[in-house]
N, C-alpha and C positions, 0 to 999 in steps of 0.2 A: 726309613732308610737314612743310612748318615750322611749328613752335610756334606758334598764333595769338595767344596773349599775347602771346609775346613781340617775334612781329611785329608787333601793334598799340604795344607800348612803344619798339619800333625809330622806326616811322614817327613817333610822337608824339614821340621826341626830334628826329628829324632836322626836323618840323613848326616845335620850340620856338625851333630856333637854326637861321637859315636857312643863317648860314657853314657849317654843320658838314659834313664828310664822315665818312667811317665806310668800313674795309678791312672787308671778307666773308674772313673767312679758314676755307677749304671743310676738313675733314679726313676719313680714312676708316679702318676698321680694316685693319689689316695684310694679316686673314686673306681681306679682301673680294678679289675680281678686279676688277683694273686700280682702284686704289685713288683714280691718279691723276685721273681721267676724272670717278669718283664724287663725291670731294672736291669737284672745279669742277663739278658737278652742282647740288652740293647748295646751294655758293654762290650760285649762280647762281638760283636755286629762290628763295631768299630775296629776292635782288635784285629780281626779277622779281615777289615778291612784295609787296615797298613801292609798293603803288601810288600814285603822284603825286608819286615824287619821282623829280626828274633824276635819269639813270643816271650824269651824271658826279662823285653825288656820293657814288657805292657803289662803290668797289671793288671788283674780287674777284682772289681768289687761291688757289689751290690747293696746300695742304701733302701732301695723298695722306696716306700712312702714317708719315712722318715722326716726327712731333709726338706719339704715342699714350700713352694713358694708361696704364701698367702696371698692369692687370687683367688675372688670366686668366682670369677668369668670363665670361659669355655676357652678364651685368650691363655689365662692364669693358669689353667689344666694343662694346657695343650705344653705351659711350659716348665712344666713337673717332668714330664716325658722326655728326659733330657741326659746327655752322659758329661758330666766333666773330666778334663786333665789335671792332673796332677803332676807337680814334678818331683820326681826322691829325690830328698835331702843327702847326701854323700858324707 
């Protein structure tokens, strides 16, 4: 489930400045099945969870396991499972 802080700081930024857009960029730990799938899950989770702001002003996109943080701990997994913001360049 997403972060409600930081879903609540998401929407309040995108609130502040009504230009802004913002890419959801989904990612997943390597060792998850179908990483791909998960990643745009989880983006999507968030998107969906900005309530009241236009979808065309969220992104998303799915890294899968790409991107991952080198951890071999269950810590280090846990934080491949993660979505980043993005802000569009104008």
């Amino acid at each position: 489930d997403p972060d409600k802080a930081a879903l609540e700081a998401l929407k309040a930024a995108l609130d502040a400045e009504p230009a802004l857009k913002v890419v959801l960029r989904g990612h997943a730990d390597p060792a998850e099945k179908n990483p791909g799938a998960l990643a745009l899950a989880r983006a999507k989770a968030v998107q969906a969870a900005a309530l009241g702001v236009r979808a065309a002003r969220i992104e998303v996109k799915s890294f899968g396991a790409d991107l991952p943080i080198p951890l071999a701990t269950p810590e280090g997994r846990a934080m491949n499972r993660r979505v980043d913001v993005d802000r569009v360049l104008k």
